[in-house]
C-alpha positions as CSV (number, residue, x, y, z in Angstrom):
1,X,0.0,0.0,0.0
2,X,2.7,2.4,0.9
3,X,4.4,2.2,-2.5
4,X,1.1,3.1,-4.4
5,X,1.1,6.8,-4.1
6,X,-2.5,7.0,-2.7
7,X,-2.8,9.3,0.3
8,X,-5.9,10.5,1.1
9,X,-6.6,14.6,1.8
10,X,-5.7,16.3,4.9
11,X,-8.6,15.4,7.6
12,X,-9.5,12.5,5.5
13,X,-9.8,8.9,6.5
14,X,-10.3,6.0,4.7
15,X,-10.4,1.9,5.0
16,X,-8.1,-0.6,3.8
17,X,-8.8,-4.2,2.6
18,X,-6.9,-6.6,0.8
19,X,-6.3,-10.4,-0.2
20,X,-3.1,-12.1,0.6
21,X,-2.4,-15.5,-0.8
22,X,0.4,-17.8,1.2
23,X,1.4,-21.0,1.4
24,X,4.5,-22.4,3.9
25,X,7.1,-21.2,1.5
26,X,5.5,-18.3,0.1
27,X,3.4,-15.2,0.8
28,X,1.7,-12.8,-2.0
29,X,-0.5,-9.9,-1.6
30,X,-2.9,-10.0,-4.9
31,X,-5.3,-7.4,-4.5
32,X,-6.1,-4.1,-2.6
33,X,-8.6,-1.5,-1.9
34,X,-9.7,1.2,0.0
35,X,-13.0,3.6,0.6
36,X,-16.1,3.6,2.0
37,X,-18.4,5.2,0.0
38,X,-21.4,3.3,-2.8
39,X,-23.8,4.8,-5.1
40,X,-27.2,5.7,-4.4
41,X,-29.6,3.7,-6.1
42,X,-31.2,6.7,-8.4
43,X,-27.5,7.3,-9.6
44,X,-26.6,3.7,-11.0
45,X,-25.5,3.3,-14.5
46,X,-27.2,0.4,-16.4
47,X,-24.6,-0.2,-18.9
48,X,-21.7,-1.7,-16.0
49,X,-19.2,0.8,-16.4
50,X,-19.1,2.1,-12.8
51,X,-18.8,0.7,-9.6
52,X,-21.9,0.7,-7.8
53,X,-20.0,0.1,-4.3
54,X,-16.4,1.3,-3.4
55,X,-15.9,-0.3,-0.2
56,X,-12.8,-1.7,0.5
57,X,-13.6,-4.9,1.4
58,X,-15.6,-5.2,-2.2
59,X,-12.9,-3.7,-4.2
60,X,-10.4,-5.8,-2.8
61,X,-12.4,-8.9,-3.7
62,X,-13.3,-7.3,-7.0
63,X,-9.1,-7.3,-7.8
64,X,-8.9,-10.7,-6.5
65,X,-11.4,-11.9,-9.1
66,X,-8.9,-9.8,-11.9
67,X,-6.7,-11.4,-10.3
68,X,-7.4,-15.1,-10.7
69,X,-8.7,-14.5,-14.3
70,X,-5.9,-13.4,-15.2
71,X,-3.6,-15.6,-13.8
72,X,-5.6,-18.5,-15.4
73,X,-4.8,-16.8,-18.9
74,X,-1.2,-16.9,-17.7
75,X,-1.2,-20.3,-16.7
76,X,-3.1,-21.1,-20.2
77,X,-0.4,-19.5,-22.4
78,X,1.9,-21.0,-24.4
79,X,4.6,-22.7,-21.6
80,X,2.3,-20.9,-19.3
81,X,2.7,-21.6,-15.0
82,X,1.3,-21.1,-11.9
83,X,2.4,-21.3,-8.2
84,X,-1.2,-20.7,-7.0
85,X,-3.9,-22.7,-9.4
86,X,-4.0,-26.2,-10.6
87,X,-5.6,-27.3,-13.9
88,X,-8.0,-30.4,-13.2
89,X,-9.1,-33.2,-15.5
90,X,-12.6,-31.6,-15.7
91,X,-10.9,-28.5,-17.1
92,X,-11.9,-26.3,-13.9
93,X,-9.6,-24.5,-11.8
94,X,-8.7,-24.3,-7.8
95,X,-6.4,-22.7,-5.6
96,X,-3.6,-25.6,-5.2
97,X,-4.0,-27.8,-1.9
98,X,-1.9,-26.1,0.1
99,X,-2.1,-22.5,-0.7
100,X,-4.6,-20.8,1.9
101,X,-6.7,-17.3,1.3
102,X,-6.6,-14.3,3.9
103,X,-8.6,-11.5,3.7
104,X,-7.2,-8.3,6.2
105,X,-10.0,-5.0,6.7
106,X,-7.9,-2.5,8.6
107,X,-11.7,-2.1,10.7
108,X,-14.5,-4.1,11.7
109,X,-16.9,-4.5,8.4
110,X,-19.9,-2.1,8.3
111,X,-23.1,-4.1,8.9
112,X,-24.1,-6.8,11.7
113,X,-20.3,-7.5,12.3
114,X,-19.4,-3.7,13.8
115,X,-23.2,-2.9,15.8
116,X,-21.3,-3.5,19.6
117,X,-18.4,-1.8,18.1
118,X,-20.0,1.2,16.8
119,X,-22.1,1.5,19.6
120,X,-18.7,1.6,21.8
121,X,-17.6,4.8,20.5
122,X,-20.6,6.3,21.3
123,X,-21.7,8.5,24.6
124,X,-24.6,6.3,26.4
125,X,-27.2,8.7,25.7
126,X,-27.1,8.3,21.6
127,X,-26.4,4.5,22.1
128,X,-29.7,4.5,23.9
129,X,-31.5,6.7,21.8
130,X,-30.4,4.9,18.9
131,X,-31.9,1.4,20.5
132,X,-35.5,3.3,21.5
133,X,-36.2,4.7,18.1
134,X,-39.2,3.5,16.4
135,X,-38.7,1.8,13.1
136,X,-41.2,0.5,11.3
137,X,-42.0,-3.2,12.2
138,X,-39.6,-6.0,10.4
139,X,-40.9,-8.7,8.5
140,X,-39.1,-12.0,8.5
141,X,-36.1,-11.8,6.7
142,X,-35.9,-8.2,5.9
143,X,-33.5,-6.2,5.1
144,X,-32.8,-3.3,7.5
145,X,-31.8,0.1,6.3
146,X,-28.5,1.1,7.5
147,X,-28.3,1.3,11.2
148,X,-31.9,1.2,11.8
149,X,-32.9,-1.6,14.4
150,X,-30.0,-0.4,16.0
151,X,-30.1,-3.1,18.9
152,X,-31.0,-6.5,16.8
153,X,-28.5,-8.6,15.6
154,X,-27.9,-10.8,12.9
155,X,-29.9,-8.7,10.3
156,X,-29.1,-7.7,6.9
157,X,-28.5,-4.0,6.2
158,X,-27.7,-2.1,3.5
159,X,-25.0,0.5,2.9
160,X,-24.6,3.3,4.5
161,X,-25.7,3.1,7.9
162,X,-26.1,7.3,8.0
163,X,-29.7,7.7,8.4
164,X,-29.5,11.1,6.4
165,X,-27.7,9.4,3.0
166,X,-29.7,8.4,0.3
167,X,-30.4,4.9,-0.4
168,X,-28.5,2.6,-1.9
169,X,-29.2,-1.3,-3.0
170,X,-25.7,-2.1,-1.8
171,X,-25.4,-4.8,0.8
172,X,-23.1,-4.2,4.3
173,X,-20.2,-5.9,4.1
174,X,-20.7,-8.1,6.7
175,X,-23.1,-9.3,4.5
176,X,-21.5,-9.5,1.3
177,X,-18.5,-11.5,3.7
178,X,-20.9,-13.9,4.8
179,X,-22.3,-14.7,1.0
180,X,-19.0,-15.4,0.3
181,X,-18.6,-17.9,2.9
182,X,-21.0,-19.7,1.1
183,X,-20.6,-19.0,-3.0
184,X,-16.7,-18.6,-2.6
185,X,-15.0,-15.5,-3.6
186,X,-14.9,-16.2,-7.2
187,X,-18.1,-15.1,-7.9
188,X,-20.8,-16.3,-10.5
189,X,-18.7,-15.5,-14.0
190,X,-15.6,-17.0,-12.5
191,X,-16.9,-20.0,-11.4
192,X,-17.5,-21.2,-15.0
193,X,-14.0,-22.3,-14.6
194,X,-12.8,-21.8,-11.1
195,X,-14.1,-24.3,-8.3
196,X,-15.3,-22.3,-5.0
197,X,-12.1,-20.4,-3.0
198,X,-13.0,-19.3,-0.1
199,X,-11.4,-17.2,2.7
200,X,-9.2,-19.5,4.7
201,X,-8.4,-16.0,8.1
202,X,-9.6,-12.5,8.2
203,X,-7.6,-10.4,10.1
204,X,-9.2,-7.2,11.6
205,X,-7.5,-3.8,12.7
206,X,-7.9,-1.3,14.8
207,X,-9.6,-3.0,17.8
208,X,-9.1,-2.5,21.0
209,X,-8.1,-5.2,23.1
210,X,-11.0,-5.0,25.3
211,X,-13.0,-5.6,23.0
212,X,-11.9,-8.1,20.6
213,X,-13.8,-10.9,22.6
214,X,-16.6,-8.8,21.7
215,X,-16.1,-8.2,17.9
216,X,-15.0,-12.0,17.4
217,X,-18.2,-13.5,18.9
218,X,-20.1,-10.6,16.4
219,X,-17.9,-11.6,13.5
220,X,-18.6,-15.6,13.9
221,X,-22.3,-14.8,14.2
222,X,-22.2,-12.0,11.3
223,X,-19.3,-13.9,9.3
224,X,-21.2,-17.5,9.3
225,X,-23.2,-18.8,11.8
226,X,-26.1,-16.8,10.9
227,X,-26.0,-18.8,8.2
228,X,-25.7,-22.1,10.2
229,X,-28.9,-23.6,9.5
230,X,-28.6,-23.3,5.2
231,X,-30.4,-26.3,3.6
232,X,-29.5,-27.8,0.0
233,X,-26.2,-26.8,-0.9
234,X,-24.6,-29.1,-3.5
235,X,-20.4,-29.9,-3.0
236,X,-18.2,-28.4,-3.0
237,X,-20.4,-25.6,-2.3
238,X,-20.7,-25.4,1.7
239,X,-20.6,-23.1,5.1
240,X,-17.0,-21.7,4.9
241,X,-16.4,-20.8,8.5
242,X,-13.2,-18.6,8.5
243,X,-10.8,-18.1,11.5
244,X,-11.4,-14.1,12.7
245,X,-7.7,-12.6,14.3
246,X,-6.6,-9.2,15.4
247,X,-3.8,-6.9,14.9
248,X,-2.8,-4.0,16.6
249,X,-0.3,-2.7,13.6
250,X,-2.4,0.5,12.8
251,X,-3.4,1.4,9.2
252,X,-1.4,4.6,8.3
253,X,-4.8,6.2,7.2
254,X,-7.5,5.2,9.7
255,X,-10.1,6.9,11.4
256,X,-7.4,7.0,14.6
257,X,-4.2,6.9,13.4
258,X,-3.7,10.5,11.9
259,X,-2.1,12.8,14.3
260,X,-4.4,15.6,13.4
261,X,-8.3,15.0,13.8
262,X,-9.9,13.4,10.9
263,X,-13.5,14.6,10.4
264,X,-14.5,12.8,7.2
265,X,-14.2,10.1,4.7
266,X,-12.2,10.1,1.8
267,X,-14.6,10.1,-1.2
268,X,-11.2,8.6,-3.4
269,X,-11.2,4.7,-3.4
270,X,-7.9,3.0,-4.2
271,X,-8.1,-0.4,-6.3
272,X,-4.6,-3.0,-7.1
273,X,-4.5,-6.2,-8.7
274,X,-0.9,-7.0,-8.4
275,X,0.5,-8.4,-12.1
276,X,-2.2,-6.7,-14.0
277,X,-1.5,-4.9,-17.2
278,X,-2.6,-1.6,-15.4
279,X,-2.1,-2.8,-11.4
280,X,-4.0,0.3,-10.0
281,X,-6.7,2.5,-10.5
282,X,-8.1,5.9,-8.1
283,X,-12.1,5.9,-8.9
284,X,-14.7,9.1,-7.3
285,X,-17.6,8.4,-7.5
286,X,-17.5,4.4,-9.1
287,X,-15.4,6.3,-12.4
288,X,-11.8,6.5,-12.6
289,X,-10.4,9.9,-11.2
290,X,-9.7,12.3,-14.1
291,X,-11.7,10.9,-16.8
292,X,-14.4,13.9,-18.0
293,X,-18.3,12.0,-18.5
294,X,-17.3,12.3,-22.7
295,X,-14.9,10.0,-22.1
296,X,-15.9,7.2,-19.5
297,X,-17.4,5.0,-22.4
298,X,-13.7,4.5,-24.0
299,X,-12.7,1.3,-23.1
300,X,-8.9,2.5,-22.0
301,X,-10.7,4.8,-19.3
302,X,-12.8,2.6,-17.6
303,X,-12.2,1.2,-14.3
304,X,-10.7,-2.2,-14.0
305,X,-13.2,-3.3,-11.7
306,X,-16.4,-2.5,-13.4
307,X,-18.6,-5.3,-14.4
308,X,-18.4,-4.2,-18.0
309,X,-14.4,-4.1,-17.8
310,X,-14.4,-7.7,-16.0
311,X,-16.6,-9.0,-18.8
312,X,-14.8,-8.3,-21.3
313,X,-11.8,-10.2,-19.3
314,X,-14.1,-12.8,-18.5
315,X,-15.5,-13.4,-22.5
316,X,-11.4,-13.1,-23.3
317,X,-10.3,-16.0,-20.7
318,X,-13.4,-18.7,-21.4
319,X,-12.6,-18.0,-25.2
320,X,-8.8,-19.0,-24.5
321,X,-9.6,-21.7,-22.2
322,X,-12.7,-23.1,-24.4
323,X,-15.2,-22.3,-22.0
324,X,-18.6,-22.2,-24.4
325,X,-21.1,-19.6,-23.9
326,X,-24.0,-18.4,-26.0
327,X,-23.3,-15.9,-28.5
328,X,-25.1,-12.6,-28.1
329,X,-25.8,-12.9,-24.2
330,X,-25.7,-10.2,-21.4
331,X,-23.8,-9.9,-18.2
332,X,-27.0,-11.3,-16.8
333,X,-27.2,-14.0,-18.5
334,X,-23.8,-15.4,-19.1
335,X,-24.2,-14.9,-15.0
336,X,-27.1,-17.6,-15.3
337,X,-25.3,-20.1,-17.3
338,X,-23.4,-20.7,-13.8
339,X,-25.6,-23.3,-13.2
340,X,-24.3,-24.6,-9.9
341,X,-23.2,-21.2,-8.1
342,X,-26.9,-20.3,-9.4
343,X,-28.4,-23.0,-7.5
344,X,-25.9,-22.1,-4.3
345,X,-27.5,-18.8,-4.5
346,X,-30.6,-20.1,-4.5
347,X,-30.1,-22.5,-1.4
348,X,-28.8,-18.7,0.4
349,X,-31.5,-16.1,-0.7
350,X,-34.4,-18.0,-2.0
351,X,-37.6,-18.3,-0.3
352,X,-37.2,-19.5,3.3
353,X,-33.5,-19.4,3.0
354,X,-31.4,-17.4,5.3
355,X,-30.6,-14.1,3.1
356,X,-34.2,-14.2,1.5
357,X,-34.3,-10.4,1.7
358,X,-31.1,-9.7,0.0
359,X,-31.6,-6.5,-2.2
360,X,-29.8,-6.2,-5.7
361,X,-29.9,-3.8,-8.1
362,X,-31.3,-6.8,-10.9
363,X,-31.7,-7.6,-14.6
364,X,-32.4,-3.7,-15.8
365,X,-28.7,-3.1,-14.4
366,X,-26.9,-6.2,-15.7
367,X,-28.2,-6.4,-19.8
368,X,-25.2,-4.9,-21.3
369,X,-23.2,-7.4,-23.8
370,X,-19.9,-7.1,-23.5
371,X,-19.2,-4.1,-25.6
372,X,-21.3,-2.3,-23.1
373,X,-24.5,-1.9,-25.2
């Protein structure tokens, strides 16, 4: 991180996330990213070519998806290798045996995972205040709105938890963690030819040692064992159930490291996917920093991580690895043709199930082709 050139402005804080792959003999951080900030829902482009959330923890899993596409275009080149993916005889794809995934957050992830947390910082009389408002009354398996239903636990939320910002359809990231303790990290596109990774540690910053007991009980129940009674999903699809750790090594631009008060976020998200052709990119506002509206539909100025720019990675790699898809398809529905990470999905937010409220932003977002019309 410190040899990316990102700082953020003078009073400014941001968050850090990344993925670090390592085995006995060998460590490598693949992907990074930084911010806190999403779209709000009336401000969402339908043709994939921003990011609709720039949280760190979603950007970093975003470059870790670059990531492994690309590195199984590498390892399918001529003479091509890999220290961290094995081909199988199926043609699919895995992390080797003994290579293990960790995911670091330099804080506790917004949603269910930091309520106790949050609530620690805070004098008694807004904690209390916050647990007496009236909200309206929660159906089963709803979705809660930022921090409202400030004292219940295990419920989904969406992004942000300020009461006064518009709405998003953006997940928390405890969430969006705890889906991917069940579909793997790869995602739906990916898993065309990549069998289920999932996150092997997460280690957490900037907790006090009081109360990591705390946050660790929050984390397993946020993280996983909310989602303890799942039914129906098919191997090697299962309940990942990650080890959460702490360190005290503080993030250079947290909340509380800065020597000088920091008053608000950074609205700059940083994104790095280490060995890519262009390894980092700054984004305001889901589009790359610098790039005037006349020229964000220019392939070279998009952002690495937007759906449309992963597409067209993603229609690239199954075409070198003989992956067949239909011709003429959408994002959506190339998404579709995972058939058994659909059916995982289905087992974690269909009817009954124990996401059933998840929100998403849906078909009217996703049915751009890969040249973005």
């Amino acid at each position: 991180y410190s040899q990316l050139n990102f700082k953020p402005p003078d009073g400014q804080f941001t968050i850090l996330a990344g993925f670090v792959l390592r085995t006995s003999e060998k460590t490598q951080v693949v992907s990074l990213g930084t911010g806190s900030k999403c779209l709000p829902a009336a401000r969402l482009p339908k043709e994939g070519d921003a990011l609709h959330d720039s949280h760190a923890e979603v950007l970093a899993r975003r470059g870790f998806i670059r990531w492994l596409l690309e590195e199984i275009g590498r390892l399918c080149s001529l003479d091509g290798t890999s220290y961290w993916l094995s081909k199988h005889e199926d043609g699919t794809f895995s992390l080797r045996e003994e290579a293990e995934l960790d995911m670091y957050i330099s804080t506790v992830p917004c949603g269910d995972a930091s309520t106790r947390y949050l609530a620690s910082f805070q004098v008694a009389v807004m904690a209390a205040l916050k647990d007496s408002t009236e909200h309206p009354e929660r159906p089963l398996n709803a979705t809660s709105r930022g921090r409202d239903n400030y004292s219940l636990y295990g419920v989904m939320r969406t992004k942000p938890g300020r009461a006064d910002s518009p709405p998003t359809l953006s997940m928390s990231c405890s969430d969006k963690i705890a889906s991917w303790n069940v579909l793997g990290i790869q995602g739906a596109l990916a898993s065309r030819m990549l069998r289920p990774i999932y996150i092997s540690r997460i280690v957490i910053g900037e907790v006090p040692q009081d109360m990591r007991e705390t946050v660790a009980v929050d984390c397993a129940r946020a993280l996983y064992a909310r989602l303890s009674h799942i039914d129906g999903l098919v191997a090697p699809y299962k309940l990942n159930k990650p080890s959460v750790e702490f360190t005290s090594m503080p993030f250079v631009h947290s909340r509380y490291a800065s020597p000088t008060p920091t008053v608000s976020a950074c609205n700059d998200s940083l994104c790095f996917v280490a060995g890519s052709p262009r390894e980092s990119d700054i984004l305001i506002n889901g589009y790359r920093r610098g790039v005037s509206p006349k020229h964000r539909q220019n392939p070279k100025f998009r952002p690495v991580l937007s759906k449309l720019s992963m597409y067209g990675l993603y229609d690239k790699i199954t075409k070198q690895v003989g992956v067949s898809d239909s011709p003429h398809r959408t994002y959506y529905e190339s998404k579709l043709e995972a058939v058994g990470y659909q059916s995982a999905k289905a087992a974690l937010r269909g009817t009954g199930c124990p996401f059933e409220g998840w929100v998403v932003s849906g078909q009217a977002w996703e049915s751009f082709d890969v040249s973005g019309s």
